[in-house]
SEKOL-100547 format. One line per 8 residues: number of its first residue (from 1); their letters; for each residue x, y, z of C-alpha. Coordinates in steps of 0.001 Angstrom, whole numbers. Example, Ala and Ser with C-alpha at 12.3 -4.5 7.8 and 13.67 -1.06 7.14 Angstrom:
% SEKOL-100547
1> AS> 12300/-4500/7800  13670/-1060/7140
***
This chain:
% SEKOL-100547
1> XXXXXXXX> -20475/18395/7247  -22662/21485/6511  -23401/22846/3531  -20716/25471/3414  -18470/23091/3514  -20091/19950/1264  -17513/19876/-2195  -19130/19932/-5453
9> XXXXXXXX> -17368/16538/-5451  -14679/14214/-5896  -11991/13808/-8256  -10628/10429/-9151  -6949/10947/-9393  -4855/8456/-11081  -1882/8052/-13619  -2106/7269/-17617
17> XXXXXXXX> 686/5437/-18637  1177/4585/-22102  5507/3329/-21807  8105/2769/-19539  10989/4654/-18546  12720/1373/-16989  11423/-1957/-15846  10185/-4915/-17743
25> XXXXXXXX> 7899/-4111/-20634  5295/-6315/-19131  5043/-4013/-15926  2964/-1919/-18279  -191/-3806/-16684  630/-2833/-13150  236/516/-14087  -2774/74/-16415
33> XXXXXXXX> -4312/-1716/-13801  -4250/1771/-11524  -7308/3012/-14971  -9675/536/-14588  -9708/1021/-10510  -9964/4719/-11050  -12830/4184/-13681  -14410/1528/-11158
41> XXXXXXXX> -13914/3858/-8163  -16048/6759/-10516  -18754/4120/-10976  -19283/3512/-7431  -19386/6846/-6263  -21497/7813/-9333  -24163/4897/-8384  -24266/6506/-4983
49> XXXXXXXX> -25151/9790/-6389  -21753/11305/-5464  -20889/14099/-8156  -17615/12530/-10082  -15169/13866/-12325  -12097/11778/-13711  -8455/13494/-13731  -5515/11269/-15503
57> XXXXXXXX> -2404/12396/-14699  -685/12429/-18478  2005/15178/-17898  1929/16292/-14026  -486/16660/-11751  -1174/20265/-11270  -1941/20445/-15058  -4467/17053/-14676
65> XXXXXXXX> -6251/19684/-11472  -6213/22454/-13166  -10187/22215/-13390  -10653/21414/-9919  -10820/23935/-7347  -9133/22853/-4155  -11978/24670/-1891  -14687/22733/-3974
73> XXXXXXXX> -13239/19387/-5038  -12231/16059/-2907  -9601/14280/-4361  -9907/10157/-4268  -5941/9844/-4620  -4755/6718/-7025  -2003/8608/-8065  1080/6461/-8467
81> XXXXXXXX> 2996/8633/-10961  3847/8415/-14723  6173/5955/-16973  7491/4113/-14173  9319/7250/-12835  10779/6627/-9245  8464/8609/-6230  6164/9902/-8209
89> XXXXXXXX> 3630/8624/-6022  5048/10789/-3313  5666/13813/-5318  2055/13351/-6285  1391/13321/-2731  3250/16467/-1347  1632/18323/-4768  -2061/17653/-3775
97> XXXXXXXX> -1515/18590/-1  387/22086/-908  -2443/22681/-3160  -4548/22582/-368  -6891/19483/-1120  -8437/17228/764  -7576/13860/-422  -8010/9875/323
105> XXXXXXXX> -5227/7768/2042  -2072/8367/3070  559/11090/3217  3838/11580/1074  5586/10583/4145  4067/7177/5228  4112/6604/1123  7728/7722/610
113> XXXXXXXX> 8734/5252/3442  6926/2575/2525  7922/2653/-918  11553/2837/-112  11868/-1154/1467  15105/-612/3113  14008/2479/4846  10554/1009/5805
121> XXXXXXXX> 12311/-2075/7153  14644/-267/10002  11600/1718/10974  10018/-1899/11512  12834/-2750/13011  12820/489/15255  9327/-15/15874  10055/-3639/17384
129> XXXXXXXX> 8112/-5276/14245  9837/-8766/13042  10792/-8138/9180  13497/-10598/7882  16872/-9722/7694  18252/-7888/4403  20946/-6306/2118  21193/-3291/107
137> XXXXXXXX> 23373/-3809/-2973  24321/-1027/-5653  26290/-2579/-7670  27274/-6716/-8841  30855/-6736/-7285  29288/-5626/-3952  28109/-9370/-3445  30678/-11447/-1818
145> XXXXXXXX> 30862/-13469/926  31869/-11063/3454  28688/-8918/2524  26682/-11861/2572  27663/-12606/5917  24537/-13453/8219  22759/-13781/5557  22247/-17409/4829
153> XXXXXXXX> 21126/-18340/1314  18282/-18640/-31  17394/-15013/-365  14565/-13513/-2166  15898/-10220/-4292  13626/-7302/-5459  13929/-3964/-6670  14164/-1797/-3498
161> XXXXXXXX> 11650/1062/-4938  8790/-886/-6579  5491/-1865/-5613  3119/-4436/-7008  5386/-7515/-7439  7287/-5413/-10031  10824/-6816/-10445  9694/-10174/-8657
169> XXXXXXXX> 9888/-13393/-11020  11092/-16893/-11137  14336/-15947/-10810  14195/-13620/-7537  14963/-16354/-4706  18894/-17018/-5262  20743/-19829/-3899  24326/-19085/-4571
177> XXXXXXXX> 26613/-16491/-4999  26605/-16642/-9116  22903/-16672/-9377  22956/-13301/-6430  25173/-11593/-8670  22980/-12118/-11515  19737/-11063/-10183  21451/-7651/-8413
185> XXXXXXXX> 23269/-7038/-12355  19200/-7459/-13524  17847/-5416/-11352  20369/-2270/-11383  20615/-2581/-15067  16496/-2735/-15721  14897/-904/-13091  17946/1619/-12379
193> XXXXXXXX> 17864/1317/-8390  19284/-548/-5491  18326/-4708/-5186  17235/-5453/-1600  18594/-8750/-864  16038/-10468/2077  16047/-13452/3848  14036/-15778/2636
201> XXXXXXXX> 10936/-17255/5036  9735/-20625/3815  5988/-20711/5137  2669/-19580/4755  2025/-15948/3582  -1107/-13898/5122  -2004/-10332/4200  -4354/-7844/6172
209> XXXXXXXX> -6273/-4653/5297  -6235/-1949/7376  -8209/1326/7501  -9363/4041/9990  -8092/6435/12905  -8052/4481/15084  -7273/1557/12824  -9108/-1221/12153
217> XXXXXXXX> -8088/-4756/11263  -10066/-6393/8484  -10440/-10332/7632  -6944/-11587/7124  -6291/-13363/3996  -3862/-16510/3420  -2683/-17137/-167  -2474/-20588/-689
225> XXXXXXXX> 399/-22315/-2643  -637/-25596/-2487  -126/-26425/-6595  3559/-25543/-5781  5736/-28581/-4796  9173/-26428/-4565  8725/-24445/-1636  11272/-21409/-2839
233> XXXXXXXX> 8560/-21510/-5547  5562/-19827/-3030  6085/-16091/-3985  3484/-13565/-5027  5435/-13200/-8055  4352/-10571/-11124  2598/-13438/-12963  875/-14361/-10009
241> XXXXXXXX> -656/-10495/-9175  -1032/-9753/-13373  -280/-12181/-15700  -4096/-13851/-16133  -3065/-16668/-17879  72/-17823/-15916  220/-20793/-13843  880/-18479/-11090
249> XXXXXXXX> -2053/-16191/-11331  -4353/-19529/-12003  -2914/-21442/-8753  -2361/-19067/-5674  -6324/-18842/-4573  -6930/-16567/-1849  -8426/-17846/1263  -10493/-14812/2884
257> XXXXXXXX> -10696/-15574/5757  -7900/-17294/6378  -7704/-20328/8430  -5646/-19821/11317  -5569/-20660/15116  -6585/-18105/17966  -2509/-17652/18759  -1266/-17191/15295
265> XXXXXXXX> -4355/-14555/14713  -3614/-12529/17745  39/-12328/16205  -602/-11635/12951  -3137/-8643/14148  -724/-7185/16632  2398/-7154/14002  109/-5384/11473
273> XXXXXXXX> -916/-2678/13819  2433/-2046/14791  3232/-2038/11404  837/769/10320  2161/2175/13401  5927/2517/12075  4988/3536/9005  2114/6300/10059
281> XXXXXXXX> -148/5054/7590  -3578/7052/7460  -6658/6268/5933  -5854/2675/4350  -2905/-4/4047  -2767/-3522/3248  156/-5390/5865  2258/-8523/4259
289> XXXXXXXX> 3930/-10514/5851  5362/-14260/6088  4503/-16638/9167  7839/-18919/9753  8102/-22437/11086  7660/-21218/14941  5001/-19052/13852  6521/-15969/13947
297> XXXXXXXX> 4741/-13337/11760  7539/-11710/9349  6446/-7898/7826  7899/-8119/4403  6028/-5177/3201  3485/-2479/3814  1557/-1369/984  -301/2256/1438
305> XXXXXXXX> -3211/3488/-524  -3190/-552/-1617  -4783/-1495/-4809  -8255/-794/-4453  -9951/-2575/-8075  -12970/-4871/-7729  -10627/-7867/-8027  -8051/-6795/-5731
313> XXXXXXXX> -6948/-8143/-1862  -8126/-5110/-320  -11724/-4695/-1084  -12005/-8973/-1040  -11466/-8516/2777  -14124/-5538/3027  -15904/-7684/1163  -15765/-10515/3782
321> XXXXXXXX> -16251/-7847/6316  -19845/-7111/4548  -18743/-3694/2728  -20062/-3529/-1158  -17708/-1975/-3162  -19657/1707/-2851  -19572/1243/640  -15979/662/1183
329> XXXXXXXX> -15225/3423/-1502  -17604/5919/388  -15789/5188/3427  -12263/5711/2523  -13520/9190/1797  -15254/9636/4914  -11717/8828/5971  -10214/11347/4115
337> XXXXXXXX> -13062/13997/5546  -12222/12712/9091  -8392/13740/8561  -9496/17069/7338  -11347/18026/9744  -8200/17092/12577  -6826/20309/11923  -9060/23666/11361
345> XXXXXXXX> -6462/26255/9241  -8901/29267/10114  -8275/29410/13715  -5241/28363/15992  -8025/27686/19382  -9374/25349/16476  -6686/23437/15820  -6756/19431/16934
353> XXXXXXXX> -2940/18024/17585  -1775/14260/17159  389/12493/19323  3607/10936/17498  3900/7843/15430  5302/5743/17929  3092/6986/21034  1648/4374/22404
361> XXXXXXXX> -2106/6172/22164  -1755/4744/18499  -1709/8491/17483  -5856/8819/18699  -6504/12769/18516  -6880/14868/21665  -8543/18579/21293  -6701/21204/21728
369> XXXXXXXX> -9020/23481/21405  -13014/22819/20965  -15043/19808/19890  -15247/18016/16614  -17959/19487/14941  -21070/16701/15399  -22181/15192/12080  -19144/16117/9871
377> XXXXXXXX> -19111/12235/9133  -22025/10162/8643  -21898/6469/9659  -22208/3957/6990  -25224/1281/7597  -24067/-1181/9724  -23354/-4327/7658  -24926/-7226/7140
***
Protein backbone atom coordinates (compact mmCIF):
# COMPACT_ATOMS: atom_id res chain seq x y z
CA UNK A 1 0.00 0.00 0.00
CA UNK A 2 1.57 3.51 -0.28
CA UNK A 3 2.24 5.69 2.18
CA UNK A 4 -0.90 7.75 2.01
CA UNK A 5 -2.62 5.06 2.74
CA UNK A 6 -0.24 2.93 5.45
CA UNK A 7 -2.49 3.28 9.12
CA UNK A 8 -0.68 4.45 12.05
CA UNK A 9 -1.72 0.91 13.06
CA UNK A 10 -3.84 -1.66 14.36
CA UNK A 11 -6.21 -1.92 17.06
CA UNK A 12 -6.80 -5.15 18.88
CA UNK A 13 -10.48 -5.24 19.44
CA UNK A 14 -11.90 -7.55 21.91
CA UNK A 15 -14.53 -7.82 24.81
CA UNK A 16 -13.86 -7.51 28.83
CA UNK A 17 -16.15 -9.48 30.58
CA UNK A 18 -16.20 -9.50 34.18
CA UNK A 19 -20.20 -11.53 34.72
CA UNK A 20 -22.79 -13.10 32.98
CA UNK A 21 -26.06 -12.06 31.93
CA UNK A 22 -27.21 -15.88 31.41
CA UNK A 23 -25.36 -19.11 30.93
CA UNK A 24 -23.42 -21.23 33.30
CA UNK A 25 -21.13 -19.33 35.62
CA UNK A 26 -18.25 -21.35 34.37
CA UNK A 27 -18.71 -19.92 30.71
CA UNK A 28 -16.92 -16.97 32.24
CA UNK A 29 -13.58 -18.61 30.76
CA UNK A 30 -14.84 -18.73 27.22
CA UNK A 31 -15.06 -15.24 27.29
CA UNK A 32 -11.86 -14.54 29.27
CA UNK A 33 -10.19 -16.63 26.99
CA UNK A 34 -11.12 -13.90 23.98
CA UNK A 35 -8.12 -11.31 26.64
CA UNK A 36 -5.34 -13.35 26.56
CA UNK A 37 -5.71 -13.91 22.51
CA UNK A 38 -6.16 -10.22 22.13
CA UNK A 39 -3.06 -9.55 24.45
CA UNK A 40 -1.17 -12.44 22.45
CA UNK A 41 -2.35 -11.07 19.07
CA UNK A 42 -0.67 -7.34 20.40
CA UNK A 43 2.54 -9.26 21.13
CA UNK A 44 2.91 -10.64 17.79
CA UNK A 45 2.26 -7.75 15.87
CA UNK A 46 4.36 -5.68 18.35
CA UNK A 47 7.47 -8.22 17.79
CA UNK A 48 7.00 -7.54 14.12
CA UNK A 49 7.31 -3.90 14.60
CA UNK A 50 3.62 -3.29 13.77
CA UNK A 51 2.41 -0.11 15.81
CA UNK A 52 -0.33 -1.69 18.44
CA UNK A 53 -2.82 -0.28 20.58
CA UNK A 54 -5.30 -2.45 22.78
CA UNK A 55 -9.20 -1.45 22.84
CA UNK A 56 -11.49 -3.64 25.43
CA UNK A 57 -14.82 -3.32 24.77
CA UNK A 58 -16.22 -2.63 28.62
CA UNK A 59 -19.44 -0.64 27.74
CA UNK A 60 -19.88 -0.55 23.74
CA UNK A 61 -17.76 -0.35 21.16
CA UNK A 62 -17.85 3.08 19.77
CA UNK A 63 -16.86 4.35 23.28
CA UNK A 64 -13.74 1.47 23.40
CA UNK A 65 -12.76 3.47 19.48
CA UNK A 66 -13.23 6.53 20.47
CA UNK A 67 -9.28 7.06 20.26
CA UNK A 68 -8.92 5.50 17.04
CA UNK A 69 -9.46 7.27 13.95
CA UNK A 70 -11.12 5.14 11.33
CA UNK A 71 -8.88 6.79 8.37
CA UNK A 72 -5.69 5.95 10.51
CA UNK A 73 -6.35 2.79 12.49
CA UNK A 74 -6.83 -1.10 11.34
CA UNK A 75 -8.93 -2.88 13.48
CA UNK A 76 -7.81 -6.77 14.32
CA UNK A 77 -11.60 -7.68 15.22
CA UNK A 78 -11.95 -10.25 18.42
CA UNK A 79 -14.94 -8.67 19.31
CA UNK A 80 -17.49 -11.16 20.58
CA UNK A 81 -19.61 -8.80 22.71
CA UNK A 82 -20.12 -8.20 26.49
CA UNK A 83 -21.73 -10.38 29.52
CA UNK A 84 -22.86 -13.07 27.41
CA UNK A 85 -25.37 -10.75 25.61
CA UNK A 86 -26.94 -12.51 22.47
CA UNK A 87 -25.30 -10.98 18.82
CA UNK A 88 -23.17 -8.84 20.14
CA UNK A 89 -20.60 -10.17 18.02
CA UNK A 90 -22.62 -9.05 15.07
CA UNK A 91 -23.68 -5.77 16.37
CA UNK A 92 -19.99 -5.33 16.98
CA UNK A 93 -19.60 -6.14 13.47
CA UNK A 94 -22.15 -3.83 11.63
CA UNK A 95 -20.69 -0.91 14.29
CA UNK A 96 -17.02 -1.15 13.04
CA UNK A 97 -18.02 -1.31 9.25
CA UNK A 98 -20.51 1.91 9.54
CA UNK A 99 -17.70 3.54 11.22
CA UNK A 100 -15.83 3.11 8.30
CA UNK A 101 -12.86 0.77 9.47
CA UNK A 102 -11.04 -1.58 7.99
CA UNK A 103 -11.12 -4.64 10.03
CA UNK A 104 -9.95 -8.54 10.19
CA UNK A 105 -12.38 -11.47 9.37
CA UNK A 106 -15.66 -11.72 8.62
CA UNK A 107 -18.78 -9.63 8.16
CA UNK A 108 -21.92 -9.19 10.51
CA UNK A 109 -23.66 -11.23 8.00
CA UNK A 110 -21.57 -14.48 7.57
CA UNK A 111 -21.20 -13.99 11.66
CA UNK A 112 -24.92 -13.43 12.34
CA UNK A 113 -25.61 -16.67 10.31
CA UNK A 114 -23.24 -18.67 11.60
CA UNK A 115 -23.97 -17.90 15.02
CA UNK A 116 -27.62 -18.57 14.65
CA UNK A 117 -27.24 -22.82 14.10
CA UNK A 118 -30.64 -23.29 12.78
CA UNK A 119 -30.31 -20.60 10.25
CA UNK A 120 -26.72 -21.63 9.25
CA UNK A 121 -27.92 -25.21 8.88
CA UNK A 122 -30.77 -24.63 6.00
CA UNK A 123 -28.27 -22.45 4.22
CA UNK A 124 -26.03 -25.75 4.36
CA UNK A 125 -28.73 -27.43 3.46
CA UNK A 126 -29.53 -24.92 0.53
CA UNK A 127 -26.06 -24.94 -0.37
CA UNK A 128 -26.16 -28.90 -0.89
CA UNK A 129 -23.70 -29.32 2.28
CA UNK A 130 -24.60 -32.64 4.47
CA UNK A 131 -25.37 -31.23 8.17
CA UNK A 132 -27.42 -33.71 10.33
CA UNK A 133 -30.88 -33.43 10.71
CA UNK A 134 -32.35 -31.09 13.62
CA UNK A 135 -35.13 -29.48 15.78
CA UNK A 136 -35.82 -26.15 17.05
CA UNK A 137 -37.62 -26.24 20.40
CA UNK A 138 -38.90 -23.08 22.45
CA UNK A 139 -40.37 -24.39 25.00
CA UNK A 140 -40.41 -28.20 27.22
CA UNK A 141 -44.02 -29.25 26.16
CA UNK A 142 -42.96 -28.76 22.49
CA UNK A 143 -41.10 -32.24 22.74
CA UNK A 144 -43.31 -35.08 21.97
CA UNK A 145 -43.29 -37.73 19.82
CA UNK A 146 -44.94 -36.27 16.94
CA UNK A 147 -42.20 -33.43 16.95
CA UNK A 148 -39.65 -35.89 17.35
CA UNK A 149 -40.71 -37.62 14.42
CA UNK A 150 -37.66 -38.46 12.01
CA UNK A 151 -35.66 -37.78 14.44
CA UNK A 152 -34.37 -40.96 15.93
CA UNK A 153 -32.83 -40.75 19.41
CA UNK A 154 -29.89 -40.20 20.43
CA UNK A 155 -29.73 -36.51 19.79
CA UNK A 156 -27.13 -34.13 20.83
CA UNK A 157 -28.93 -30.69 22.27
CA UNK A 158 -27.21 -27.22 22.43
CA UNK A 159 -28.09 -23.79 22.85
CA UNK A 160 -28.99 -22.57 19.32
CA UNK A 161 -27.00 -19.05 19.73
CA UNK A 162 -23.69 -19.98 21.42
CA UNK A 163 -20.34 -20.58 20.32
CA UNK A 164 -17.41 -22.25 21.98
CA UNK A 165 -18.97 -25.47 23.39
CA UNK A 166 -21.06 -23.15 25.63
CA UNK A 167 -24.20 -25.00 26.79
CA UNK A 168 -22.56 -28.45 25.71
CA UNK A 169 -21.93 -30.94 28.77
CA UNK A 170 -22.39 -34.45 29.85
CA UNK A 171 -25.77 -34.21 29.71
CA UNK A 172 -26.35 -32.80 25.99
CA UNK A 173 -26.76 -36.25 23.99
CA UNK A 174 -30.43 -37.44 25.17
CA UNK A 175 -31.77 -40.78 24.74
CA UNK A 176 -35.37 -40.53 25.64
CA UNK A 177 -38.09 -38.36 25.73
CA UNK A 178 -37.75 -37.46 29.73
CA UNK A 179 -34.10 -36.77 29.54
CA UNK A 180 -35.05 -34.32 25.91
CA UNK A 181 -37.39 -32.52 27.94
CA UNK A 182 -34.93 -31.91 30.54
CA UNK A 183 -32.08 -30.67 28.62
CA UNK A 184 -34.57 -28.18 26.32
CA UNK A 185 -36.17 -26.91 30.20
CA UNK A 186 -32.03 -26.30 30.93
CA UNK A 187 -31.28 -24.67 28.19
CA UNK A 188 -34.37 -22.11 27.79
CA UNK A 189 -34.27 -21.52 31.44
CA UNK A 190 -30.17 -20.78 31.61
CA UNK A 191 -29.17 -19.42 28.45
CA UNK A 192 -32.71 -17.74 27.54
CA UNK A 193 -32.86 -19.02 23.75
CA UNK A 194 -34.09 -21.78 21.57
CA UNK A 195 -32.34 -25.65 22.13
CA UNK A 196 -31.40 -27.07 18.72
CA UNK A 197 -32.12 -30.63 18.95
CA UNK A 198 -29.50 -32.57 16.20
CA UNK A 199 -29.04 -35.85 15.20
CA UNK A 200 -26.52 -37.41 16.67
CA UNK A 201 -23.37 -38.87 14.32
CA UNK A 202 -21.43 -41.56 16.14
CA UNK A 203 -17.85 -41.32 14.43
CA UNK A 204 -14.81 -39.56 14.13
CA UNK A 205 -14.82 -35.69 14.33
CA UNK A 206 -12.29 -33.58 11.98
CA UNK A 207 -12.06 -29.80 11.93
CA UNK A 208 -10.41 -27.52 9.16
CA UNK A 209 -9.11 -23.93 9.02
CA UNK A 210 -9.84 -21.89 6.38
CA UNK A 211 -8.58 -18.46 5.25
CA UNK A 212 -8.18 -16.30 2.08
CA UNK A 213 -10.12 -14.99 -1.14
CA UNK A 214 -9.93 -17.41 -2.78
CA UNK A 215 -9.94 -19.75 0.18
CA UNK A 216 -7.54 -21.90 1.25
CA UNK A 217 -7.76 -25.22 3.07
CA UNK A 218 -5.29 -25.72 5.89
CA UNK A 219 -4.07 -29.19 7.59
CA UNK A 220 -7.20 -30.87 8.80
CA UNK A 221 -7.25 -31.88 12.31
CA UNK A 222 -8.94 -35.15 13.90
CA UNK A 223 -9.70 -35.05 17.65
CA UNK A 224 -9.18 -38.23 18.99
CA UNK A 225 -11.49 -39.89 21.63
CA UNK A 226 -9.83 -42.86 22.13
CA UNK A 227 -9.86 -42.70 26.34
CA UNK A 228 -13.70 -42.71 25.80
CA UNK A 229 -15.29 -46.24 25.83
CA UNK A 230 -19.09 -44.85 25.52
CA UNK A 231 -19.27 -43.63 22.17
CA UNK A 232 -22.28 -40.89 22.93
CA UNK A 233 -19.41 -39.82 25.24
CA UNK A 234 -17.01 -38.33 22.05
CA UNK A 235 -18.19 -34.62 22.16
CA UNK A 236 -16.08 -31.50 22.25
CA UNK A 237 -17.83 -30.73 25.33
CA UNK A 238 -17.08 -27.26 27.54
CA UNK A 239 -14.65 -29.21 29.77
CA UNK A 240 -13.00 -30.53 26.93
CA UNK A 241 -12.34 -26.80 25.03
CA UNK A 242 -11.81 -24.96 28.86
CA UNK A 243 -11.89 -26.81 31.76
CA UNK A 244 -7.79 -27.62 32.11
CA UNK A 245 -8.11 -30.04 34.58
CA UNK A 246 -11.08 -32.19 33.34
CA UNK A 247 -10.79 -35.56 32.05
CA UNK A 248 -12.10 -34.18 28.94
CA UNK A 249 -9.68 -31.42 28.28
CA UNK A 250 -6.71 -34.03 29.43
CA UNK A 251 -7.98 -36.92 26.92
CA UNK A 252 -9.22 -35.54 23.46
CA UNK A 253 -5.48 -34.91 21.86
CA UNK A 254 -5.54 -33.33 18.63
CA UNK A 255 -4.06 -35.07 15.74
CA UNK A 256 -2.77 -32.23 13.22
CA UNK A 257 -2.63 -33.65 10.60
CA UNK A 258 -5.06 -35.94 10.74
CA UNK A 259 -4.80 -39.38 9.50
CA UNK A 260 -7.13 -39.99 6.85
CA UNK A 261 -7.31 -41.77 3.39
CA UNK A 262 -7.05 -39.88 -0.08
CA UNK A 263 -11.18 -40.37 -0.46
CA UNK A 264 -12.23 -39.27 2.93
CA UNK A 265 -9.70 -36.07 2.49
CA UNK A 266 -11.05 -35.04 -0.82
CA UNK A 267 -14.54 -35.10 1.07
CA UNK A 268 -13.82 -33.51 3.96
CA UNK A 269 -12.03 -30.52 1.80
CA UNK A 270 -14.86 -30.19 -0.64
CA UNK A 271 -17.72 -30.04 2.26
CA UNK A 272 -15.65 -27.31 4.01
CA UNK A 273 -15.37 -25.15 0.99
CA UNK A 274 -18.84 -25.39 0.31
CA UNK A 275 -19.37 -24.66 3.67
CA UNK A 276 -17.51 -21.29 3.77
CA UNK A 277 -19.32 -20.97 0.63
CA UNK A 278 -22.97 -20.97 2.28
CA UNK A 279 -22.02 -19.06 4.89
CA UNK A 280 -19.85 -16.19 2.88
CA UNK A 281 -17.21 -16.35 5.27
CA UNK A 282 -14.25 -13.81 4.51
CA UNK A 283 -10.97 -13.63 5.79
CA UNK A 284 -10.91 -16.79 8.26
CA UNK A 285 -13.24 -19.78 9.54
CA UNK A 286 -12.61 -22.95 11.15
CA UNK A 287 -15.28 -25.90 9.43
CA UNK A 288 -16.59 -28.84 11.96
CA UNK A 289 -17.94 -31.44 11.10
CA UNK A 290 -18.60 -35.31 11.93
CA UNK A 291 -17.52 -38.20 9.41
CA UNK A 292 -20.36 -41.11 9.79
CA UNK A 293 -20.01 -44.84 9.36
CA UNK A 294 -20.11 -44.58 5.30
CA UNK A 295 -17.87 -41.77 5.52
CA UNK A 296 -19.98 -39.13 4.89
CA UNK A 297 -18.61 -35.76 6.16
CA UNK A 298 -21.48 -34.10 8.45
CA UNK A 299 -21.07 -29.89 8.89
CA UNK A 300 -22.19 -29.49 12.42
CA UNK A 301 -20.86 -26.06 12.66
CA UNK A 302 -18.96 -23.20 11.12
CA UNK A 303 -17.09 -21.09 13.36
CA UNK A 304 -16.04 -17.43 11.84
CA UNK A 305 -13.30 -15.24 13.09
CA UNK A 306 -12.43 -18.81 15.10
CA UNK A 307 -10.44 -18.62 18.20
CA UNK A 308 -7.22 -17.43 17.27
CA UNK A 309 -4.93 -17.91 20.98
CA UNK A 310 -1.55 -19.65 20.82
CA UNK A 311 -3.22 -22.84 22.09
CA UNK A 312 -6.12 -22.85 19.94
CA UNK A 313 -7.21 -25.31 16.66
CA UNK A 314 -6.79 -22.61 14.32
CA UNK A 315 -3.30 -21.39 14.52
CA UNK A 316 -2.17 -25.42 15.45
CA UNK A 317 -3.07 -26.05 11.72
CA UNK A 318 -1.09 -22.81 10.46
CA UNK A 319 1.22 -24.07 12.54
CA UNK A 320 1.45 -27.45 10.70
CA UNK A 321 1.21 -25.47 7.57
CA UNK A 322 4.70 -23.69 8.67
CA UNK A 323 3.07 -20.17 9.75
CA UNK A 324 4.62 -18.79 13.30
CA UNK A 325 2.16 -17.22 15.16
CA UNK A 326 3.30 -13.45 13.75
CA UNK A 327 3.05 -14.80 10.51
CA UNK A 328 -0.38 -16.12 10.56
CA UNK A 329 -1.47 -12.95 12.59
CA UNK A 330 0.21 -10.63 9.89
CA UNK A 331 -1.64 -12.42 7.35
CA UNK A 332 -5.13 -12.31 8.53
CA UNK A 333 -4.54 -8.60 8.26
CA UNK A 334 -3.17 -8.66 4.94
CA UNK A 335 -6.54 -10.32 4.54
CA UNK A 336 -8.38 -7.71 5.92
CA UNK A 337 -6.23 -5.06 3.57
CA UNK A 338 -7.06 -7.32 0.56
CA UNK A 339 -10.97 -6.89 1.30
CA UNK A 340 -10.47 -3.22 1.56
CA UNK A 341 -9.03 -2.59 -1.21
CA UNK A 342 -12.13 -4.75 -3.34
CA UNK A 343 -14.07 -1.77 -3.30
CA UNK A 344 -12.51 1.96 -3.82
CA UNK A 345 -15.41 4.51 -2.06
CA UNK A 346 -13.70 7.58 -3.91
CA UNK A 347 -14.61 6.69 -7.34
CA UNK A 348 -17.53 4.58 -8.92
CA UNK A 349 -14.93 3.57 -12.37
CA UNK A 350 -12.93 2.32 -9.18
CA UNK A 351 -15.12 0.20 -7.77
CA UNK A 352 -14.33 -3.88 -7.92
CA UNK A 353 -17.82 -6.06 -7.75
CA UNK A 354 -18.18 -9.74 -6.31
CA UNK A 355 -20.10 -12.35 -7.72
CA UNK A 356 -22.79 -13.93 -5.21
CA UNK A 357 -22.30 -16.40 -2.45
CA UNK A 358 -23.44 -19.28 -4.20
CA UNK A 359 -21.76 -18.50 -7.75
CA UNK A 360 -19.93 -21.07 -8.64
CA UNK A 361 -16.60 -18.64 -9.28
CA UNK A 362 -16.39 -19.13 -5.37
CA UNK A 363 -17.11 -15.32 -5.26
CA UNK A 364 -13.21 -14.58 -7.02
CA UNK A 365 -13.36 -10.67 -7.85
CA UNK A 366 -13.65 -9.40 -11.42
CA UNK A 367 -12.74 -5.49 -12.14
CA UNK A 368 -15.10 -3.42 -12.95
CA UNK A 369 -13.26 -0.77 -13.45
CA UNK A 370 -9.20 -0.58 -13.36
CA UNK A 371 -6.53 -2.82 -11.86
CA UNK A 372 -5.73 -3.66 -8.31
CA UNK A 373 -3.25 -1.36 -7.37
CA UNK A 374 0.31 -3.57 -7.54
CA UNK A 375 1.95 -3.97 -4.12
CA UNK A 376 -1.04 -3.07 -1.83
CA UNK A 377 -0.24 -6.58 -0.21
CA UNK A 378 3.06 -7.91 0.40
CA UNK A 379 3.60 -11.70 0.30
CA UNK A 380 4.61 -13.36 3.43
CA UNK A 381 8.05 -15.53 3.10
CA UNK A 382 7.25 -18.62 1.77
CA UNK A 383 7.34 -21.21 4.59
CA UNK A 384 9.49 -23.56 5.57
Amino acid sequence: MDAREQPRGVVVLYNHTDQLIKGDPKDLLADQGVIACAHAVEDALKSANVPAALAPITGNVEDALKPFPPTEWLIFNLGEGLAGRLFEEIRIAWAIEAMGYTFTGSDAAALALSTHKARAKEALVHAGVSTPAWRLFRRPEEVTEESLRGLPMPLIVKPVAEDASQGIGTDAVVHNLEQMRKRVAYLVDSYRQAALAEEFIAGREFNISVWGNPPVLLPIAEISFAAFNNPHEKIVSFSAKWEENSFEYQNTPVICPARVDPVLERRIKRTALKAWEAIACRGYARVDMRVSAADIPYVIEVNCNPDISPDAGFFRAAKTAGFSYQDMVLHIIRLGWEHAYTYDRTSVAKRWRTYPPNHETLRRLHPGGSRVRGGTVDRLPSAG
